[in-house]
N, C-alpha and C positions, 0 to 999 in steps of 0.2 A: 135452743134445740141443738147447734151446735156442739155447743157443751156438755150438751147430755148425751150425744151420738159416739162424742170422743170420750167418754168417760164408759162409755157400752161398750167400746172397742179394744179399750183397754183392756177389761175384764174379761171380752170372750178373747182377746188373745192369751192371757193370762189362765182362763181356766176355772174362772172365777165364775159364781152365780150372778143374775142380773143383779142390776142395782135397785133396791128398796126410794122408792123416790115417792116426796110431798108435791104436789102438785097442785098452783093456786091460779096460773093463768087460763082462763074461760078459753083461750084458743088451743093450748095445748092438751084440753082435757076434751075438747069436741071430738067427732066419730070423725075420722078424715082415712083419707086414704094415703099412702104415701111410699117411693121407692129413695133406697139408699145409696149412693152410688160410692165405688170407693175405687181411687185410682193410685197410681203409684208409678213415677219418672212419668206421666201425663198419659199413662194405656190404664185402660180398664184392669182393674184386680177384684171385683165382683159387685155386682147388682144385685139387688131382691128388691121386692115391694111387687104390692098390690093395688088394683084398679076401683076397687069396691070398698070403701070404707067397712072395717071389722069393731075395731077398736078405737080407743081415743087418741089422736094423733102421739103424744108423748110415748106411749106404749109400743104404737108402731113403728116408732123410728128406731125406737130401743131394739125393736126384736126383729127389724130390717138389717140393722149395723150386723146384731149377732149372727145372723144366716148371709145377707155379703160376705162377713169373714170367714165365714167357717162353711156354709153348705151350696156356697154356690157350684153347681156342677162341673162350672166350666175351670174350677181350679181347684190347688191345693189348700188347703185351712192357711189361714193368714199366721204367721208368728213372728214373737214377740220383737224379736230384731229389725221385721219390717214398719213394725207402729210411727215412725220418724219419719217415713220418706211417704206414708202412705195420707191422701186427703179424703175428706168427708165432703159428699153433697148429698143434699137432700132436696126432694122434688115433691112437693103437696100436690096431689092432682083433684081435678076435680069431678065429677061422677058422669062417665062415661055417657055421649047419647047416641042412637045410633040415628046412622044416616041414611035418608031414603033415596035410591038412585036408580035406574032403568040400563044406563050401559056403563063401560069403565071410560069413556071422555067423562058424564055426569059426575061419574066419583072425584075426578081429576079436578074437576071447576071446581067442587064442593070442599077440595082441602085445603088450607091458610098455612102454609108452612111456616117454620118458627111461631107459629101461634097452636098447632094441634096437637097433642099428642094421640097418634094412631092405634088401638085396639081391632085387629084381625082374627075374625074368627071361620073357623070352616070346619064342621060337623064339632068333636071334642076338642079339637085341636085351636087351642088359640096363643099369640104372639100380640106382644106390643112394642113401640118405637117413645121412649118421650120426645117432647118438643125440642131437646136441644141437639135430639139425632141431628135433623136437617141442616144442621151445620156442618155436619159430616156428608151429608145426602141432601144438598139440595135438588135436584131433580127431582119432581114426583113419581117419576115411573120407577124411577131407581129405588127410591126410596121404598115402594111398593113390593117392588121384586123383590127387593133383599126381608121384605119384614114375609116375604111371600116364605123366603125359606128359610129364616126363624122359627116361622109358623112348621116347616119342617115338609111342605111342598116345593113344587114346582117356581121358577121365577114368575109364573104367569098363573099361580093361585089365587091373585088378588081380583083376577077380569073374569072368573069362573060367575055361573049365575047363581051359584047357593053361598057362595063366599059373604056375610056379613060384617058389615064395617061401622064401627064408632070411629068418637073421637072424645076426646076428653082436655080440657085448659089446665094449666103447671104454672106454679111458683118455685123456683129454685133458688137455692144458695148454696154456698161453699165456703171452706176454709179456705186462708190464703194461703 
């Protein structure tokens, strides 16, 4: 998968149409869902992916790679000169459930950090965190507040009574 993220990378830095690909392993042709991450000197240079399985995992990570580099809002289109210093992770998630809870201590108990990745939603508006945030944000409250204003709320959008909460399990990898 790897290799196929970095060969997609190429191409959308380049300009290039996706790549035409045979595809024989039974795992990369299942419907999964999947975020691409791409960093560069160790900071974020963009994310995309989705929570919901669309397509067949090979497909999404292809056309995760090309929207990280090129349409993530929080930056400019990746180019070619950066392809060298920039790395590929990819994070297969698993299908969102959500969580039943009565106050926000409930929520608090109910989350496994480094094991959950957090899905936030409140009316249209929804934000998620993968599991390897908390490495960044161990606290949970912290970690809650900041996915609070993601979500494009308040730090305290997550203790609201109509705020609903998933969570979802990640497998990751990375280039070295």
């Amino acid at each position: 998968m790897l290799e196929l993220a970095r060969t997609a990378l190429i191409r959308s830095a380049a300009h290039l149409p996706p790549l035409e690909v045979c595809v024989v392993s039974e795992a990369l042709t299942a419907q999964r869902a999947c975020f691409v991450t791409l960093t560069r000197n160790q900071a974020l240079r963009g994310c995309v992916g989705q929570v919901i399985a669309q397509q067949p995992l090979y497909l999404a990570v292809m056309e995760n790679v090309r929207r990280a580099a090129s349409r993530d809002p929080r930056f400019a289109p990746l180019q070619p000169q950066e392809l060298e210093e920039v790395k590929i992770e990819i994070t297969v998630v698993t299908e969102p459930r959500a969580l039943s809870f009565g106050t926000p201590e409930e929520l608090l108990a109910l989350l496994q950090p480094h094991e959950h990745g957090v899905l936030l939603s409140l009316g249209p508006a929804v934000a998620t965190f993968l599991p390897q945030v908390w490495e960044q944000i161990p606290n949970k409250i912290e970690f809650l507040e900041r996915l609070s204003e993601k979500l494009g709320g308040p730090v305290s959008a997550w203790r609201g009574k109509e705020v609903c909460v998933s969570v979802y399990q990640a497998e990751w990898f990375a280039e070295n």
